[in-house]
N, CA, C and O atoms as CSV, one atom per row, in Angstrom:
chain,resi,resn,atom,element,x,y,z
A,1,UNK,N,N,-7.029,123.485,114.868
A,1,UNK,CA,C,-7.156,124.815,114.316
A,1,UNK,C,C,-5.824,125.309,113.763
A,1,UNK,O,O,-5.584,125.644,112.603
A,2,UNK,N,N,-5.088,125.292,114.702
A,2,UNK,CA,C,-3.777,125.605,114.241
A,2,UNK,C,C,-3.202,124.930,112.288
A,2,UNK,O,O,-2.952,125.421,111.187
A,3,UNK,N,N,-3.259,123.587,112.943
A,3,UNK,CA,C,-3.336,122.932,111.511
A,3,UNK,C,C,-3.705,123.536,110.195
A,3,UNK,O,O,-3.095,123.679,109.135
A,4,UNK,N,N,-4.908,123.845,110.614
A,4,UNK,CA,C,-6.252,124.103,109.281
A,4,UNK,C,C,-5.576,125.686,108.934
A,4,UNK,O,O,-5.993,126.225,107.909
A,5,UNK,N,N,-4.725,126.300,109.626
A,5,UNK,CA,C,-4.555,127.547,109.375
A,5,UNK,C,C,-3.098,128.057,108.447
A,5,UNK,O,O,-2.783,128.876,107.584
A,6,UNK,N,N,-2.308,126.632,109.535
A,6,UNK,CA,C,-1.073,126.399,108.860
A,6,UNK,C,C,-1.510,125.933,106.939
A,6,UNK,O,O,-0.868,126.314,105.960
A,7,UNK,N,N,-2.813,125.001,106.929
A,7,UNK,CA,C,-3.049,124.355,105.419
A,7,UNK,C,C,-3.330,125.688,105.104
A,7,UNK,O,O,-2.311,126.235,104.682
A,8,UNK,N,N,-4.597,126.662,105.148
A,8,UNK,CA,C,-4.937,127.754,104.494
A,8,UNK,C,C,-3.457,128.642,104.332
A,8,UNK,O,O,-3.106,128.898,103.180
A,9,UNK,N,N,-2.764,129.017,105.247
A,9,UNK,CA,C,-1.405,129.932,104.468
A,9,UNK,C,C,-0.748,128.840,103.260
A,9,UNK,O,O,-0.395,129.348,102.195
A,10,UNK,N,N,-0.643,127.818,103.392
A,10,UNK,CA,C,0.013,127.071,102.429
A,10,UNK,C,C,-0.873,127.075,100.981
A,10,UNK,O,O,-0.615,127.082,99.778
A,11,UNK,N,N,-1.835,127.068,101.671
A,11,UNK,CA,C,-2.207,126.867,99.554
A,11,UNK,C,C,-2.304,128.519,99.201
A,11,UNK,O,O,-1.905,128.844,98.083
A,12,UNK,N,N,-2.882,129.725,100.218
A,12,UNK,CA,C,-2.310,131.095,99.469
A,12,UNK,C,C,-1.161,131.616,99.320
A,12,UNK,O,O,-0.917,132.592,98.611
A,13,UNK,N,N,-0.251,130.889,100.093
A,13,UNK,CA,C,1.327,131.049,99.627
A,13,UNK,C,C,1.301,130.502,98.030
A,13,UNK,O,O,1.748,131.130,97.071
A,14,UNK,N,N,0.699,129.244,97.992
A,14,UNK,CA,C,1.084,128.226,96.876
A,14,UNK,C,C,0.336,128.739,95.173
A,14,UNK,O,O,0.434,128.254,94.046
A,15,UNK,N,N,-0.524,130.138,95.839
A,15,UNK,CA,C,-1.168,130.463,94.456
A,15,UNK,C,C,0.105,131.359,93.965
A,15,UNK,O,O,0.652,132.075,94.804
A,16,UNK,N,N,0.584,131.333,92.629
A,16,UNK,CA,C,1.839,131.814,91.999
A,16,UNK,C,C,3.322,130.913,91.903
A,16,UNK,O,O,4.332,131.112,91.227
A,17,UNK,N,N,3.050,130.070,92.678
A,17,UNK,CA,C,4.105,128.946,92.783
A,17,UNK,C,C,4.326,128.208,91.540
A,17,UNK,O,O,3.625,128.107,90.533
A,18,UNK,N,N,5.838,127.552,91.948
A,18,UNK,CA,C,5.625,126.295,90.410
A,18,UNK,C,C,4.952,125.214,91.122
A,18,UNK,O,O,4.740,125.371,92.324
A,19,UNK,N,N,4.463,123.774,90.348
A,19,UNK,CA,C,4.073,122.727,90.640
A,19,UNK,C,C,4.920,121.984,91.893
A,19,UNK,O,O,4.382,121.139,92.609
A,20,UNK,N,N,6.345,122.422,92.063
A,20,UNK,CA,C,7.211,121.649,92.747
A,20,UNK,C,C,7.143,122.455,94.096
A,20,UNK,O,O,7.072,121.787,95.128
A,21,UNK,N,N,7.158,123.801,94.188
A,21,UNK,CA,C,7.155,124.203,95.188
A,21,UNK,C,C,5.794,124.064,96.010
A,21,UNK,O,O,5.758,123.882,97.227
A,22,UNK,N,N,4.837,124.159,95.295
A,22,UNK,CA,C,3.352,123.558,96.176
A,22,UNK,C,C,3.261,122.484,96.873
A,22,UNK,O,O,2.734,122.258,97.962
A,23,UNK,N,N,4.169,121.452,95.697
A,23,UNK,CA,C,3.938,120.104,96.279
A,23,UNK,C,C,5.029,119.704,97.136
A,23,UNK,O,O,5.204,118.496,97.300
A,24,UNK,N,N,5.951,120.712,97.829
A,24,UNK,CA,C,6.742,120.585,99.017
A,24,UNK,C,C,6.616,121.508,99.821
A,24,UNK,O,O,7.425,121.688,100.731
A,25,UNK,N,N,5.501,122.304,99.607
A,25,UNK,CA,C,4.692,123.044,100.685
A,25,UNK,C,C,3.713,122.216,101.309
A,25,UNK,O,O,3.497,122.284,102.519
A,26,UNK,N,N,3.008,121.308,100.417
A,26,UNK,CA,C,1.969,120.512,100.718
A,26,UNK,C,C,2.792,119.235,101.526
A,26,UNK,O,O,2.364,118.694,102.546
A,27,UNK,N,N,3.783,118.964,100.985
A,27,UNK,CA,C,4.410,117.700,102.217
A,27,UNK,C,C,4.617,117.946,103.347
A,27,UNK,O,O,4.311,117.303,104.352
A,28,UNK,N,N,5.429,119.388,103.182
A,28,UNK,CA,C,5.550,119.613,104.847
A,28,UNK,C,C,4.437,120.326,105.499
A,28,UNK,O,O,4.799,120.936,106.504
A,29,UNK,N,N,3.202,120.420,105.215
A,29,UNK,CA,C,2.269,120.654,106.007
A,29,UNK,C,C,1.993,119.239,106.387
A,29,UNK,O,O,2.017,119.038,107.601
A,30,UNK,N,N,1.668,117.946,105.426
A,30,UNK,CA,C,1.019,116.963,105.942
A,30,UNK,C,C,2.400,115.852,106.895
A,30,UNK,O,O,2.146,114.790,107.463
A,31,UNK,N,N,3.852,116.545,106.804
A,31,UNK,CA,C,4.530,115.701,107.745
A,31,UNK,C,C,4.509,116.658,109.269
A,31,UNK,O,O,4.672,116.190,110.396
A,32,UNK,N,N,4.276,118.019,108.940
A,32,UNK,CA,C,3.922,118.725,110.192
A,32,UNK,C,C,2.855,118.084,111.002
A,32,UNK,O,O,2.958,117.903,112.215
A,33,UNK,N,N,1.862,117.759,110.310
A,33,UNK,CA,C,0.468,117.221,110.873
A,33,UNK,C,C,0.612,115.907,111.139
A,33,UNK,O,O,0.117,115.428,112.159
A,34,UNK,N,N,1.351,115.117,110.201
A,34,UNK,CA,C,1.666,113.520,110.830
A,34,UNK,C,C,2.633,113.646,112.775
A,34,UNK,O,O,2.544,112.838,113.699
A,35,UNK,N,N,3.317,114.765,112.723
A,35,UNK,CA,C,4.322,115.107,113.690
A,35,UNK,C,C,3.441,115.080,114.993
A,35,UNK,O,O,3.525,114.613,116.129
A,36,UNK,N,N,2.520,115.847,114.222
A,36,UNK,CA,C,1.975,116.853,115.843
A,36,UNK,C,C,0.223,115.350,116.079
A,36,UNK,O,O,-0.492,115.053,117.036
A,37,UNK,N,N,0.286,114.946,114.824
A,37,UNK,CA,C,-0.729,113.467,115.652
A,37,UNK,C,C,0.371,112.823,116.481
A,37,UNK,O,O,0.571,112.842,117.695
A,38,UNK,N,N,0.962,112.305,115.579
A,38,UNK,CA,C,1.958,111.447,116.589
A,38,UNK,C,C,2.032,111.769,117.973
A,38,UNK,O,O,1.762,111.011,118.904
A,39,UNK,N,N,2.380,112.829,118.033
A,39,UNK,CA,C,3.022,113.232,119.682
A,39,UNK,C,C,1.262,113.396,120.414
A,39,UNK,O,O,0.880,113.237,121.573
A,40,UNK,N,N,0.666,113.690,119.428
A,40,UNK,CA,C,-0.822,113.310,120.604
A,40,UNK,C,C,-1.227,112.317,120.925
A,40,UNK,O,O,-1.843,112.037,121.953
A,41,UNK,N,N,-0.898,111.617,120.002
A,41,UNK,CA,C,-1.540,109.931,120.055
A,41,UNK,C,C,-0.246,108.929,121.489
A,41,UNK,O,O,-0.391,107.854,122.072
A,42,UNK,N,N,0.820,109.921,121.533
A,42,UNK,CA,C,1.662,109.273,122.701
A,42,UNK,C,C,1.182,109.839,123.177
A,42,UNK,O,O,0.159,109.155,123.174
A,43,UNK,N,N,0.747,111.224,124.078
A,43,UNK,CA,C,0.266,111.256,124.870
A,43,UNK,C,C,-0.715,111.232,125.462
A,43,UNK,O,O,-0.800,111.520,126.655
A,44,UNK,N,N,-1.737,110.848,124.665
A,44,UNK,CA,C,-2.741,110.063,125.001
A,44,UNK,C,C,-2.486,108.531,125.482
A,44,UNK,O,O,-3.054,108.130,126.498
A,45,UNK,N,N,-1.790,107.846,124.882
A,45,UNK,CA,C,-1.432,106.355,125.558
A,45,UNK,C,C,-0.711,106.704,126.747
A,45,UNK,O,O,-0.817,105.879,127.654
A,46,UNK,N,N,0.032,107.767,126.989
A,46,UNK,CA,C,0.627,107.737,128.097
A,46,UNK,C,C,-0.174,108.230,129.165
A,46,UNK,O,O,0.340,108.108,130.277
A,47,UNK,N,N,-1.163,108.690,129.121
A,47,UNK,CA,C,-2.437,108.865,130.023
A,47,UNK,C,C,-3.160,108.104,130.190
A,47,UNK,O,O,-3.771,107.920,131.242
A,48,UNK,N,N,-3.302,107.193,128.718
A,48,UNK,CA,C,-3.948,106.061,129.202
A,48,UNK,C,C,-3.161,104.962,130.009
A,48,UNK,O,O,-3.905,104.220,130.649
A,49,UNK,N,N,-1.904,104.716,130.110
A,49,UNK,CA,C,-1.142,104.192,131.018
A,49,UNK,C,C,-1.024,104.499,132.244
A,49,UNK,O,O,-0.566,103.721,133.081
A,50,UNK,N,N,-1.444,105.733,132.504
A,50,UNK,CA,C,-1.536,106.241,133.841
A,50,UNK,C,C,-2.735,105.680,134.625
A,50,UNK,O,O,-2.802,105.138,135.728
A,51,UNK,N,N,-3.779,106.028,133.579
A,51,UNK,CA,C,-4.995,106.044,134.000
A,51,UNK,C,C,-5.248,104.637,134.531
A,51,UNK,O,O,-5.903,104.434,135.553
A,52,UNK,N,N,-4.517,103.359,133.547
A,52,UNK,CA,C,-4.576,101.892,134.256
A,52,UNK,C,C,-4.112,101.618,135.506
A,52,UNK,O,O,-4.735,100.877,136.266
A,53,UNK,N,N,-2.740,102.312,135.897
A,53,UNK,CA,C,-1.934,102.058,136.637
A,53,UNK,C,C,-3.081,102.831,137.675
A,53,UNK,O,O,-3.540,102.107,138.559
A,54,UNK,N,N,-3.409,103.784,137.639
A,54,UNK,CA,C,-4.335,104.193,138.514
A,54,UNK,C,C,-5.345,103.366,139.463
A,54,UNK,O,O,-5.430,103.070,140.655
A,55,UNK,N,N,-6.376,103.066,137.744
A,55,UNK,CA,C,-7.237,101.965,138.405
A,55,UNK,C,C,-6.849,100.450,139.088
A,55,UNK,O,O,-7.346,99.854,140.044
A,56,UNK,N,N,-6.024,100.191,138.401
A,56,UNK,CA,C,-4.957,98.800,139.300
A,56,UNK,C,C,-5.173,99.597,140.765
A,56,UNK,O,O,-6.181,99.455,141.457
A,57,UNK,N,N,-4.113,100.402,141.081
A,57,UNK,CA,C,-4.311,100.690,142.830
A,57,UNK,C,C,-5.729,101.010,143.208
A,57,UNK,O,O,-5.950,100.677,144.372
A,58,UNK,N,N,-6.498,101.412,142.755
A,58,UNK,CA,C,-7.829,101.675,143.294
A,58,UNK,C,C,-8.104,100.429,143.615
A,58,UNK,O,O,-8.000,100.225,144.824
A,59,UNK,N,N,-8.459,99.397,142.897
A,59,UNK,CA,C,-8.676,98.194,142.754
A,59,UNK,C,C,-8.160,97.554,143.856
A,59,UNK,O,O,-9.046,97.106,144.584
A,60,UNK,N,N,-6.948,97.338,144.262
A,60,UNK,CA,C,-5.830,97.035,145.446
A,60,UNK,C,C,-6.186,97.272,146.458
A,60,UNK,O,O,-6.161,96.405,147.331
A,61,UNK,N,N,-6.765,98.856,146.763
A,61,UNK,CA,C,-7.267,99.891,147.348
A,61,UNK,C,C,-8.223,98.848,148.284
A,61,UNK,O,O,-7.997,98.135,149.262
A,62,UNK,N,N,-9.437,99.153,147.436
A,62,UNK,CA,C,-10.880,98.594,147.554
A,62,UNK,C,C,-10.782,97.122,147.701
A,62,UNK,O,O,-11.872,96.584,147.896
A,63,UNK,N,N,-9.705,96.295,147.655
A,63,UNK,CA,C,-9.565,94.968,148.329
A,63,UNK,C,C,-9.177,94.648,149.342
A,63,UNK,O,O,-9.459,93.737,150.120
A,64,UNK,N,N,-8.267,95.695,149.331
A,64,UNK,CA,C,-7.795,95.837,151.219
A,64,UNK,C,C,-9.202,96.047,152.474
A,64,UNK,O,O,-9.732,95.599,153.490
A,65,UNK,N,N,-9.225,96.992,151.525
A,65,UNK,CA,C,-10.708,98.199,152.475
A,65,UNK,C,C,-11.914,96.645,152.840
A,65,UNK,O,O,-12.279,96.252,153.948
A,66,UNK,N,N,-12.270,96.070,151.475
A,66,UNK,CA,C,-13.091,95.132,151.550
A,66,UNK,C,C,-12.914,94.039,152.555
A,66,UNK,O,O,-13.818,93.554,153.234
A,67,UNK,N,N,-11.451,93.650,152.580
A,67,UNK,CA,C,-10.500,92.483,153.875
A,67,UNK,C,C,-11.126,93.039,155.267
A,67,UNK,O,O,-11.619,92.620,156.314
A,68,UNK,N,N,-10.863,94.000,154.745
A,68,UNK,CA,C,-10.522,94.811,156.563
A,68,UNK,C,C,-12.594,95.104,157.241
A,68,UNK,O,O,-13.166,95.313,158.311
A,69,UNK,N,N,-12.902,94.956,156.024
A,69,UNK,CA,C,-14.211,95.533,156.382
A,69,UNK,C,C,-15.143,93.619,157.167
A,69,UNK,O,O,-15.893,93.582,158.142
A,70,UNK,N,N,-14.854,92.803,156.601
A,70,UNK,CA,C,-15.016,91.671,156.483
A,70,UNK,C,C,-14.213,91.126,157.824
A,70,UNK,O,O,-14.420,89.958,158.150
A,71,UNK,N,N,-13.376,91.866,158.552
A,71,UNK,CA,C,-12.454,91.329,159.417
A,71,UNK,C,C,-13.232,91.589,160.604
A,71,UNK,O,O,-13.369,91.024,161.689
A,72,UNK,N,N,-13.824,92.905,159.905
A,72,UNK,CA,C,-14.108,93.815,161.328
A,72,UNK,C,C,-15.850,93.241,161.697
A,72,UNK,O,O,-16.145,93.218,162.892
A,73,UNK,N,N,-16.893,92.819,160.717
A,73,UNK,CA,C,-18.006,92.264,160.520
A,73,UNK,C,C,-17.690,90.960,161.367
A,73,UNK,O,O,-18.533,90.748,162.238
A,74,UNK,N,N,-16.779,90.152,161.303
A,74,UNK,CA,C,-16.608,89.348,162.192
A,74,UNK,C,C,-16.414,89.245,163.457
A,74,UNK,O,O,-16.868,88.231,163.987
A,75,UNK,N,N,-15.702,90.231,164.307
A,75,UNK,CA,C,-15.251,90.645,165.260
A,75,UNK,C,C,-16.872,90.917,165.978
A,75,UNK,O,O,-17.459,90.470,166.963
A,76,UNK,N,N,-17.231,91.998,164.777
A,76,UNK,CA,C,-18.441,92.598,165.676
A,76,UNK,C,C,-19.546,90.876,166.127
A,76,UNK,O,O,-20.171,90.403,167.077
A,77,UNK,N,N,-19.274,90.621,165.076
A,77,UNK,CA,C,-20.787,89.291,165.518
A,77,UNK,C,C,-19.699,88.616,166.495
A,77,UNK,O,O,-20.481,88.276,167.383
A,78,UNK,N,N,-18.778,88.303,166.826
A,78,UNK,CA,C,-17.977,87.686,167.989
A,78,UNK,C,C,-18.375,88.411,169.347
A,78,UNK,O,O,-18.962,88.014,170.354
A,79,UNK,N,N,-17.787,89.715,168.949
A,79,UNK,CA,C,-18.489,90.644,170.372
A,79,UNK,C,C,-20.235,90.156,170.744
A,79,UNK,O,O,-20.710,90.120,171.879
A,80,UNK,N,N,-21.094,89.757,169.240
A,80,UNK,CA,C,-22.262,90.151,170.049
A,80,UNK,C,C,-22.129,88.993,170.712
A,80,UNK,O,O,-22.094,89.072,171.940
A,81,UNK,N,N,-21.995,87.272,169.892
A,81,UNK,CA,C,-21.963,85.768,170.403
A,81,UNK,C,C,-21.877,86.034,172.301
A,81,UNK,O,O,-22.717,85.722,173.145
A,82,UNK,N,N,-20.284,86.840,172.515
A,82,UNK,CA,C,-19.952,86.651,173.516
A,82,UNK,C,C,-20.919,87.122,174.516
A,82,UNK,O,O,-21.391,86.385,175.381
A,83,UNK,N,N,-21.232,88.501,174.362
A,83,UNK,CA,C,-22.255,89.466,175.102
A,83,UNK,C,C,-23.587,88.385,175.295
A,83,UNK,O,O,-23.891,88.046,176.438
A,84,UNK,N,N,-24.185,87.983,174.383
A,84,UNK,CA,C,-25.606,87.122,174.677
A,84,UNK,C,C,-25.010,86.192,175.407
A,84,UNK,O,O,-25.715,85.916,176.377
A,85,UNK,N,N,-24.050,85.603,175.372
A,85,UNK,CA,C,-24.050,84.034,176.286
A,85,UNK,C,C,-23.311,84.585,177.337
A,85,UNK,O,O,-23.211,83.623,178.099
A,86,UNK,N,N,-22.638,85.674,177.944
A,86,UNK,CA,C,-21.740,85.918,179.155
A,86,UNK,C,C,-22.907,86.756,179.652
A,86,UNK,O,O,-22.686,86.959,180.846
A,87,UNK,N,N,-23.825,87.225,179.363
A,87,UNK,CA,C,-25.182,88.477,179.813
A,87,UNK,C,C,-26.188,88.327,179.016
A,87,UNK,O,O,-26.372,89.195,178.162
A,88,UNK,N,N,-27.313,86.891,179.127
A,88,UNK,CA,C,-27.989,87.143,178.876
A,88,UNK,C,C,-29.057,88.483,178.888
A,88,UNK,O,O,-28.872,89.286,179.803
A,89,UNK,N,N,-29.960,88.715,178.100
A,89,UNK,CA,C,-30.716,90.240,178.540
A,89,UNK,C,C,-31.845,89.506,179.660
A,89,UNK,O,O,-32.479,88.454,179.579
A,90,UNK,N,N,-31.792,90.407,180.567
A,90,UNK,CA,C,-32.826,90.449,181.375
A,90,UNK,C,C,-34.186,91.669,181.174
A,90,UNK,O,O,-34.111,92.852,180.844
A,91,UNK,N,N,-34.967,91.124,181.396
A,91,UNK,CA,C,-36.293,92.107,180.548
A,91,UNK,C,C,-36.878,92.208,181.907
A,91,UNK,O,O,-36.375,91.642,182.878
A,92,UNK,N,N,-38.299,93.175,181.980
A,92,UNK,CA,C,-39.851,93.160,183.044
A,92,UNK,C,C,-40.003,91.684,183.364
A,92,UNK,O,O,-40.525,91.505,184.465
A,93,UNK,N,N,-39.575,90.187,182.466
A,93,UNK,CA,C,-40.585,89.050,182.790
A,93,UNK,C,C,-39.610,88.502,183.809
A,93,UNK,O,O,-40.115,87.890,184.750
A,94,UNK,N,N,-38.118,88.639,183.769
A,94,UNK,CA,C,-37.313,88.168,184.460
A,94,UNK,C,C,-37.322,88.594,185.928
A,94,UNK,O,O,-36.579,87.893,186.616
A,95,UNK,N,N,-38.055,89.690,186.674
A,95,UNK,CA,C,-38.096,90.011,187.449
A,95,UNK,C,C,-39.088,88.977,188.874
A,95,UNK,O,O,-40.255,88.590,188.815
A,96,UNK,N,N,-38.500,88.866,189.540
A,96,UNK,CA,C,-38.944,87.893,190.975
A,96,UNK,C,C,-40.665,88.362,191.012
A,96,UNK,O,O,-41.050,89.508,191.242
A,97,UNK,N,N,-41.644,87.063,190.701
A,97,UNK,CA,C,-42.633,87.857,191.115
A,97,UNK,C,C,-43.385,87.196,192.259
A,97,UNK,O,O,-44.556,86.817,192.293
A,98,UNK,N,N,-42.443,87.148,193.183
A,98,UNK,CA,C,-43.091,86.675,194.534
A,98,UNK,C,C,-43.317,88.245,195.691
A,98,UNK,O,O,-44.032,88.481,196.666
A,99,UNK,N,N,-42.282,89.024,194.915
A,99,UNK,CA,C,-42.365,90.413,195.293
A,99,UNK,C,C,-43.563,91.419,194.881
A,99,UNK,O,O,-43.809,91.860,193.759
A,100,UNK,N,N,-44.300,91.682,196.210
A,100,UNK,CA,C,-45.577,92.583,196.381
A,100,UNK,C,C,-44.989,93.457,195.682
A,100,UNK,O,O,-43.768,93.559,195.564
A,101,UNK,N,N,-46.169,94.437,194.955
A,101,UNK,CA,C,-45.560,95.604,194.714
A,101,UNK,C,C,-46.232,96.814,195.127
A,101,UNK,O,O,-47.451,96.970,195.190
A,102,UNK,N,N,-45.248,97.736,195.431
A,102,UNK,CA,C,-46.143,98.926,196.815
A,102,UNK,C,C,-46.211,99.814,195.781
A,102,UNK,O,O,-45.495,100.104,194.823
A,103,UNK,N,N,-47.532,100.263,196.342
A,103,UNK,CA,C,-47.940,101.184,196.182
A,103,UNK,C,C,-48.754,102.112,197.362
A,103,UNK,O,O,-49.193,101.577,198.380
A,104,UNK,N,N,-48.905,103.641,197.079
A,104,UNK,CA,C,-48.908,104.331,198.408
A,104,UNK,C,C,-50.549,103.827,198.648
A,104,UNK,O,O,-50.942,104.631,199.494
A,105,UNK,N,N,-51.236,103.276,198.458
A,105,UNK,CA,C,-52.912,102.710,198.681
A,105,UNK,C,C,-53.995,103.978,198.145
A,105,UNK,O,O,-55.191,104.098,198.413
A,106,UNK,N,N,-53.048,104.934,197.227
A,106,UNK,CA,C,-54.251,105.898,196.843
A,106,UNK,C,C,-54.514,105.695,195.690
A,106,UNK,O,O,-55.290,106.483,195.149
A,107,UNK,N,N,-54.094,104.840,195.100
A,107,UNK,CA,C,-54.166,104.384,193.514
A,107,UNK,C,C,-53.311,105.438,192.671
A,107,UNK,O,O,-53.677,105.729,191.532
A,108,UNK,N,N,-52.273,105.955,193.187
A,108,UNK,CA,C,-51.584,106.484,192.464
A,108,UNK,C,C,-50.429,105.974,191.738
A,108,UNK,O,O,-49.895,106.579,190.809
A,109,UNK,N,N,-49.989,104.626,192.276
A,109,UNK,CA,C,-49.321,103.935,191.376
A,109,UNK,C,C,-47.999,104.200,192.142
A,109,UNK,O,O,-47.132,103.361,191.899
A,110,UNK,N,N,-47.630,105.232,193.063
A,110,UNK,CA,C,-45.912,105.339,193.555
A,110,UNK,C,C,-45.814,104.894,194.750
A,110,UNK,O,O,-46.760,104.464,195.410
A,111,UNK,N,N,-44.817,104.957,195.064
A,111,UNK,CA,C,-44.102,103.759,195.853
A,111,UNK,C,C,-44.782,104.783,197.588
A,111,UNK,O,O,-44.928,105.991,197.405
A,112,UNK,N,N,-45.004,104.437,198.533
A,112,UNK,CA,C,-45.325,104.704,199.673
A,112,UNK,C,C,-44.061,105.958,200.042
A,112,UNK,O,O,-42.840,105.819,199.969
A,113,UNK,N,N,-44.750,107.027,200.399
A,113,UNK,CA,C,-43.654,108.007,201.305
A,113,UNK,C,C,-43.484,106.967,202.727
A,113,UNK,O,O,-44.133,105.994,203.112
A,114,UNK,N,N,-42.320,107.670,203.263
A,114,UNK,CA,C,-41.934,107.652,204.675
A,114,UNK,C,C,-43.281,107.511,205.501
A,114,UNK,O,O,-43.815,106.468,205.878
A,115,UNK,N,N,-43.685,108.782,205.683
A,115,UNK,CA,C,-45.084,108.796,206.291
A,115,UNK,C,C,-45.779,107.568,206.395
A,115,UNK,O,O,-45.865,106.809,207.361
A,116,UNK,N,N,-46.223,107.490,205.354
A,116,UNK,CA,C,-47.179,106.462,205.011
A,116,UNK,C,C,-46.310,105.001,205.300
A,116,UNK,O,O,-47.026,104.111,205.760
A,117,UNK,N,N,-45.197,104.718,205.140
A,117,UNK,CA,C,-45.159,103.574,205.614
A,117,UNK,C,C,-45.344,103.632,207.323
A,117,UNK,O,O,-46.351,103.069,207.754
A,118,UNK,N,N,-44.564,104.184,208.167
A,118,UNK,CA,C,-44.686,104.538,209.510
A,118,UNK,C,C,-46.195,104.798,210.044
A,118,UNK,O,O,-46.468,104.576,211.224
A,119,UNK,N,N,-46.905,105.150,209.370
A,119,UNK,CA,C,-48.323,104.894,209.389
A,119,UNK,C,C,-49.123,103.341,209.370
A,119,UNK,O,O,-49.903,102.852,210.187
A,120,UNK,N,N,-48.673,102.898,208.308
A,120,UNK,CA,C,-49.093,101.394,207.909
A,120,UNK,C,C,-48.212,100.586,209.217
A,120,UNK,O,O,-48.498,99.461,209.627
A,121,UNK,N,N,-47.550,101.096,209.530
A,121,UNK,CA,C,-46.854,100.120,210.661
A,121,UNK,C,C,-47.168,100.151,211.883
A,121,UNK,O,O,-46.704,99.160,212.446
A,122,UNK,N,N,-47.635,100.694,212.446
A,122,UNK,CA,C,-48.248,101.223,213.799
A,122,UNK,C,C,-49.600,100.533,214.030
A,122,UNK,O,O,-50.264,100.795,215.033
């Protein structure tokens, strides 16, 4: 915008002018405008230099993270290896079944009070 505003004063300056003065009004608008690309077009590469250098460490980043994640996936299946073969699981089937199992004789399914055993024993 700026530009386009700087060109519009230049050519209504340039109405009444001689041929020579237009056409060194007109240069230094278009070396003004070569000036002010230039310095955008560096700083745009210099953002875009940033922006690489950026993604490089992300990259670095996320390879570490990935090592470490891969380190730790191992460990865990080591922990489990060890756990199953130092403790197998014991379940309901593993349990002794030469052992009666009490119940109080009312079909309620729980284990005999006091009473009731001292009863059954007599």
């Amino acid at each position: 915008e700026e530009e386009e505003e700087e060109y519009v004063e230049g050519i209504a300056a340039m109405s009444g002018s001689s041929p020579d003065e237009e056409l060194k009004k007109l240069e230094k608008i278009v070396a003004d405008t070569k000036r002010k690309l230039e310095r955008v077009k560096q700083e745009h590469e210099h953002q875009q230099r940033k922006l690489e250098r950026e993604e490089r460490k992300l990259e670095r980043e996320e390879r570490k993270l990935q090592r470490q994640l891969e380190r730790k996936n191992q460990e865990l299946e080591q922990l489990r290896s060890s756990l199953t073969v130092s403790a197998p699981q014991q379940g309901i089937d593993s349990l002794p079944r030469s052992l009666p199992a009490q119940t109080d004789g009312q079909g309620t399914g729980q284990p005999p009070s006091n009473n009731e055993i001292s009863l059954s024993m007599e």
